[in-house]
C-alpha positions in Angstrom: 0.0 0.0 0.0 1.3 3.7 -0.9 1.6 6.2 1.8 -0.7 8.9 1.2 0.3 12.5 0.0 -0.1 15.4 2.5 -1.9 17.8 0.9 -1.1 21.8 0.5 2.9 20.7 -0.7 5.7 21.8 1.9 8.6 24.1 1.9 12.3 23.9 3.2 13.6 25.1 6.7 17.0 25.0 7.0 18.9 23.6 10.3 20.4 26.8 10.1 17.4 28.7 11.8 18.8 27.2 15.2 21.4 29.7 15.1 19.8 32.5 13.0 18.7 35.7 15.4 14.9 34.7 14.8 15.2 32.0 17.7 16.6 35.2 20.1 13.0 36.7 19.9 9.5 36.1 21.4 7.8 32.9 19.6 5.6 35.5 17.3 8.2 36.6 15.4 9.1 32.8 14.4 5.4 32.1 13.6 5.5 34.8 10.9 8.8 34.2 9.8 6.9 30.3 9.1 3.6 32.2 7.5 5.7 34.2 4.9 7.7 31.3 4.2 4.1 29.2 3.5 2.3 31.9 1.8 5.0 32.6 -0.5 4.3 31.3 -4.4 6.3 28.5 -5.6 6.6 29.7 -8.9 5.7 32.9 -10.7 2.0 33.8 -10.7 1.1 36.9 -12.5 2.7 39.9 -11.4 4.2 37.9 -7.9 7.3 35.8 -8.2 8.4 32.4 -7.4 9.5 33.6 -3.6 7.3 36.5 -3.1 3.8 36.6 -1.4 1.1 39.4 -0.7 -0.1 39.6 3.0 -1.0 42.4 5.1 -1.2 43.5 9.0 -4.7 42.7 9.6 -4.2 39.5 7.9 -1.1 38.3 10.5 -3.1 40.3 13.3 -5.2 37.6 12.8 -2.6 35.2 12.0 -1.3 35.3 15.7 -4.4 35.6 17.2 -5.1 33.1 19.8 -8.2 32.3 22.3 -7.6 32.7 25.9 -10.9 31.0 27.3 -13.3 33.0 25.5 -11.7 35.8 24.5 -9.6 36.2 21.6 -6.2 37.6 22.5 -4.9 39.7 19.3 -1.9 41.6 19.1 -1.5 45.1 18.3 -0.6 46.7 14.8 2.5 48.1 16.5 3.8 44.6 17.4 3.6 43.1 13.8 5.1 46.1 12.4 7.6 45.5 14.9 8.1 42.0 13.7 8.0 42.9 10.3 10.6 45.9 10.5 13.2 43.2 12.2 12.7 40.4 9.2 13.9 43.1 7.5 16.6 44.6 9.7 17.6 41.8 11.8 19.9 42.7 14.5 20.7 39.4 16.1 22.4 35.9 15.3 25.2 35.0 13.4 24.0 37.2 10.2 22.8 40.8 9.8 20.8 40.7 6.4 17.5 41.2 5.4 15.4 38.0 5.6 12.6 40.0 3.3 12.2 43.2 1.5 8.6 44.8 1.3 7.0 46.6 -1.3 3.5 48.2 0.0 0.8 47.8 -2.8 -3.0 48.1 -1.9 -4.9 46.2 0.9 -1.3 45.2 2.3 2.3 44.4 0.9 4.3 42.4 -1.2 7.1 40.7 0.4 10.2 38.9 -1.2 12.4 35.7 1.1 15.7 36.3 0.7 17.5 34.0 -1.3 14.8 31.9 -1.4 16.0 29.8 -4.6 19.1 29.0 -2.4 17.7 27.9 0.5 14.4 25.8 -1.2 16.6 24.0 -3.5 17.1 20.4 -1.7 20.5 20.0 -4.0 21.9 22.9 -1.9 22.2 21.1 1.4 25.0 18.8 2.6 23.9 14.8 2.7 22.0 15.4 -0.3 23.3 13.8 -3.4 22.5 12.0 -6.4 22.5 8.6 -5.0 19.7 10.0 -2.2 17.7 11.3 -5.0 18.0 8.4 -7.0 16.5 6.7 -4.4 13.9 9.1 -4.0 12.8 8.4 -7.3 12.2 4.8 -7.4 10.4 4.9 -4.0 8.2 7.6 -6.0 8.3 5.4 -9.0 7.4 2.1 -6.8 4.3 3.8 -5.6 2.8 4.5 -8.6 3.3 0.8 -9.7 0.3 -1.3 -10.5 -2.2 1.9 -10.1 -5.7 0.5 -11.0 -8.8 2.7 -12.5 -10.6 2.9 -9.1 -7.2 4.8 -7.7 -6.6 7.0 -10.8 -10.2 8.1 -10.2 -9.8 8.5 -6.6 -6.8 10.8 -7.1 -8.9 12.6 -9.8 -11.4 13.5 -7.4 -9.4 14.1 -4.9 -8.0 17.4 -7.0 -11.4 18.8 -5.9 -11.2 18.6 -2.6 -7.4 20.2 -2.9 -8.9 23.4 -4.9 -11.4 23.9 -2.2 -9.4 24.0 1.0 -6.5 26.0 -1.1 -9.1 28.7 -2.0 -10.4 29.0 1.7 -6.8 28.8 2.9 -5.1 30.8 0.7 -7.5 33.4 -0.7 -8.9 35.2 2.2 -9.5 37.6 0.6 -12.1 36.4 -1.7 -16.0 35.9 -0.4 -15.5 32.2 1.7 -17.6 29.2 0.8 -18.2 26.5 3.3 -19.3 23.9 1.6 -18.2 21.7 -1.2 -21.5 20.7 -2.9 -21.6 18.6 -6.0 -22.0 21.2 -8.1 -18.9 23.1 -7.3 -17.0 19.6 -7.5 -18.2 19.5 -10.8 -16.9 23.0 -11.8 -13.8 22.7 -10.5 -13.4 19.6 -12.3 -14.2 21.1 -15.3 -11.4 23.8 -15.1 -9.1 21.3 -13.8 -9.3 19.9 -17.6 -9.3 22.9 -19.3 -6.4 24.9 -17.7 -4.9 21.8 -15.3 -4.3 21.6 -11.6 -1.6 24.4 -11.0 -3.1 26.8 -13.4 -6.2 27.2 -11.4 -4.3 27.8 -8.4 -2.4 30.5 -10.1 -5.6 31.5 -11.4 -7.2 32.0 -7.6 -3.9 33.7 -6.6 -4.6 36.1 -9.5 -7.9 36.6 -7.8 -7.2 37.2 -4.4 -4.6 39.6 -5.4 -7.2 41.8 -7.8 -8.3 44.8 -6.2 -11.1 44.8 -8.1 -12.3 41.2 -6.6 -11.5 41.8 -3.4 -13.2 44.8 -2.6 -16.8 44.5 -1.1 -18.6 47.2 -2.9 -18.6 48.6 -7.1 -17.8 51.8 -7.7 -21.5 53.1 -6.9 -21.3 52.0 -2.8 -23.3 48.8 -3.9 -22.5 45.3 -2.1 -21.4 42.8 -4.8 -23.5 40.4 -4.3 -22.5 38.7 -7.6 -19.2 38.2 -6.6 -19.1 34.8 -4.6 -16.9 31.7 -5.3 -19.4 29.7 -7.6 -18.7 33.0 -9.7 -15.0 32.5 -9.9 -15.3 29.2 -11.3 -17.8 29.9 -14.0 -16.4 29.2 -16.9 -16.7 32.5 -18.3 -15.5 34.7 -15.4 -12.8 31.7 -14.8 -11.3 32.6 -17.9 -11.0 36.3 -17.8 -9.5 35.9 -14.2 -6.9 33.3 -16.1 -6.1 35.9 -18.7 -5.7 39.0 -16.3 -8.4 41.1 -17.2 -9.0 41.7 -13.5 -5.3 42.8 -13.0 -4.4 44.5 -16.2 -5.6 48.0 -14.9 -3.9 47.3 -11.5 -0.6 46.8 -12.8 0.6 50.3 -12.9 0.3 50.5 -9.1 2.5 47.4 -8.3 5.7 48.2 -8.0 8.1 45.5 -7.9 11.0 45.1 -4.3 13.7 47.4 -4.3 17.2 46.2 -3.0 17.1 45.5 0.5 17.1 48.3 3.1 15.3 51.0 0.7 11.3 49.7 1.1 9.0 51.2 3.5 5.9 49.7 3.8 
């Protein structure tokens, strides 16, 4: 029997964080030093690339929130930008360099990892060599040996469920949907086969980072009421997200990071 896949992918943390500065401060500042890390894309989606992510304060407000009985203990603006202000100026540990830089853009700000090709790039680290990844690969390749129609279709459908808990995950933005009915399997199913699995995700990225989208009311004070997730993935809207029609208008305003040390946010 094949082990099952974790869902959502993962990212690399380097042994090296034991004697970076970040382990000197309170346990916040290494909670949103883990965020950005998991929020940031993969690979290049629209105007944000592989290594950069959008966030904003209210957003890791909420991030670090916690309950305390029945209250909800949240911490103040002033202590995020704190936090944020020292990933970019860290004064501790054995280095001194920026471990972001921030470009503010509407609703929040972009932020770049630092040399984040080196450090997410398994070949990079000591123990790992060709033999290990050869390895790798037929352990891989042994799992997907004998594969029968009922577990092909399994994993098909399964690519639902993935799009669904990505959008409420990642694109908070975005109006939230609770439940997966059979009809919004079936659409996203649909643009599964006509842009494939990682497109759509860059395609909800797109969304979530369109002003347009995300903000609440048109240009007349009106709630859009239109605008909810079985929206998205109609197969007409879907499209024009896909092509950046909701973005094209928006790109004057995003500026891409400056060198370290010369962004504000």
């Amino acid at each position: 029997m094949s082990e099952p896949k974790i869902k959502g992918g993962c990212f690399l943390v380097s042994r090296k964080l034991i004697d970076s500065g970040i382990m000197k401060k309170p346990s916040d500042y290494l909670k949103v030093w883990i965020y950005l890390l998991s929020n940031a894309f993969h690979s290049d989606s629209g105007d944000l690339k592989r290594g950069q992510g959008f966030t904003s304060i209210p957003i890791l407000m909420d991030m670090l929130s916690y309950n305390v009985g029945y209250r909800i203990d949240k911490p103040t603006k002033k202590k995020v930008y704190g936090i944020i202000e020292w990933l970019r100026n860290p004064n501790e540990g054995i280095t001194k360099v920026p471990m972001i830089v921030t470009t503010k853009v509407t609703h929040g700000f972009v932020y770049t990892i630092v040399n984040y090709d080196l450090y997410q790039d398994m070949s990079n680290y000591e123990g790992n060599n060709e033999g290990t990844t050869k390895v790798l690969r037929r352990s891989n390749k042994g799992n997907n040996i004998n594969k029968n129609d009922k577990n092909d279709k399994n994993e098909k459908n399964n690519k639902y469920n993935e799009v669904f808990e990505y959008y409420k995950t990642n694109c908070t933005l975005l109006p939230q949907a609770q439940k997966l009915t059979e009809a919004r399997k079936s659409s996203i199913n649909a643009r599964i086969s006509d842009y494939g699995f990682d497109e759509v995700l860059k395609t909800l990225d797109k969304a979530n980072c369109s002003i347009f989208l995300t903000e609440r009311k048109d240009k007349n004070g009106k709630d859009k009421t239109w605008l909810k997730f079985d929206w998205i993935f109609n197969p007409n809207n879907f499209v024009k997200i896909y092509e950046g029609n909701y973005t094209k208008e928006e790109t004057k305003k995003f500026v891409k990071p400056k060198k370290a040390g010369q962004i504000t946010l």
